[in-house]
N, C-alpha and C positions, 0 to 999 in steps of 0.2 A: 447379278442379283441373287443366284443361287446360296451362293457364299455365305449371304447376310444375317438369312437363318443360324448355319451355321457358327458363326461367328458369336453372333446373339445369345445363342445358346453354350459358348465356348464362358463368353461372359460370365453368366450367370452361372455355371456353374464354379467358375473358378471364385468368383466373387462369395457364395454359397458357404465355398469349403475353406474360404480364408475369416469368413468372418459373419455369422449366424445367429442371428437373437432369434429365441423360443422363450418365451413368460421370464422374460426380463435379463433372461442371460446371456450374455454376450461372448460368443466361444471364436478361439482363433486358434489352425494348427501351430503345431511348434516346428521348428525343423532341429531341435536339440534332444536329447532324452530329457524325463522328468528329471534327474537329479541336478541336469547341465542347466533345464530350464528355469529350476529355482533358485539355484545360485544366481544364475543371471538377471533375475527379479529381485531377489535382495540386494545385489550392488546395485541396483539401478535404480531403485527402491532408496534406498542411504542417497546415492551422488544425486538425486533432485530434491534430496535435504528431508524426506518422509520419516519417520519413526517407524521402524519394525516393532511390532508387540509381541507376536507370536509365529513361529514358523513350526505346523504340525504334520507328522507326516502318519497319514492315516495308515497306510501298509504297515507301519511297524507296530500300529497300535492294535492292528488285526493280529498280526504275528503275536502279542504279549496274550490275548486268549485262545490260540492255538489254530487260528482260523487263514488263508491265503486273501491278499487284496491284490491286485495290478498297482504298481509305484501310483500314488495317489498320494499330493501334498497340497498344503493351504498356507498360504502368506497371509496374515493379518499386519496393515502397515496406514497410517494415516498423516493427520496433521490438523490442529487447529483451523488453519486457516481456510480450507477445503470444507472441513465438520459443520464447524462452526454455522458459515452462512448455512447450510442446509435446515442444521435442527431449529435456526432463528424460523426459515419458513415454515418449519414442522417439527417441531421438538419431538415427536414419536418416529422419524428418521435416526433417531439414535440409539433406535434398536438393531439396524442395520448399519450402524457407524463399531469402530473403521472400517473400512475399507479392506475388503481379501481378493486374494485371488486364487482358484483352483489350478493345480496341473495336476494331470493323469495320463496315463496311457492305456488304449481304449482296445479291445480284443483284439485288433490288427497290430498290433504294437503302435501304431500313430500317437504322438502328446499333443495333446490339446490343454492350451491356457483359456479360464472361464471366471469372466465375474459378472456381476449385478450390474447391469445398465442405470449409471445414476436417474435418469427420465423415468426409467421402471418405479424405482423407490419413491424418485420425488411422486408420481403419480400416486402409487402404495398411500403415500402418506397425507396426499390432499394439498401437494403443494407443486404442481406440476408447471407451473409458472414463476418459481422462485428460480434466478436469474443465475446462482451458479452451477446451475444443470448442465448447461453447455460446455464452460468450464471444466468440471467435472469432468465429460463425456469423452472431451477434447484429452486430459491426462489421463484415461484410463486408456484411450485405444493406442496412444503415439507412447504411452509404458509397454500396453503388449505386444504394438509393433515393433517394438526396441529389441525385448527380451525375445523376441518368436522367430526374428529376422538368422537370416543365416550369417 
């Protein structure tokens, strides 16, 4: 019975450091570097048929005014068919349409992959019971389990 605590506590903390929502973000470590972890988000990203729009890597754009960032990039990548039902329940969700996702690497060297919990936004936007939230929830976590997995 001693154990239990322990163990409980084993849980939660590993549960914690794999996968954390604070004000709608939803972060998960990587076990790749930022450069291996964006690549691996963009093929993964294309092979479940998504459109990439934008891939920005904020580091380089500190470097262009003379300044230092930590590897810091953003994938902006969606789809019709995902968008779509969202903005139908809340067409002011398509101020947070497409779809990104952050990787960084955080003052210990650790990368961390982070995006917008769809429930967040639906909530955000007054449509918290519009039906492809789930959906949604379901392809953002089993993409960054993909891309973060070793």
């Amino acid at each position: 019975m001693r154990r239990w605590p322990i163990l409980m506590g084993t849980i939660l903390w590993l549960t914690s450091s794999l996968a954390l929502a604070v004000d709608g973000l939803v972060v998960v470590q990587s076990s790749h570097s930022v450069a291996a972890t964006v690549v691996r988000l963009q093929a993964t990203v294309e092979q479940r048929g998504l459109t990439v729009f934008a891939r920005i890597d904020h580091a380089a754009g500190a470097a262009k005014i003379g300044q230092t960032l930590r590897p810091t990039a953003l994938l902006i990548f969606g789809n019709p068919q995902g968008g779509t039902p969202l903005m139908q329940c809340a067409q002011t969700a398509g101020i947070d349409l497409p779809l990104k996702m952050l990787v960084w690497e955080d003052a210990q060297g650790k990368v961390w992959l982070g995006y917008n919990d769809p429930a967040y936004l639906a909530q955000r936007h007054g449509a918290a019971q519009c039906p492809v939230v789930g959906k949604l929830q379901a392809a953002l976590a089993g993409l960054a389990a993909a891309v973060s997995a070793p």
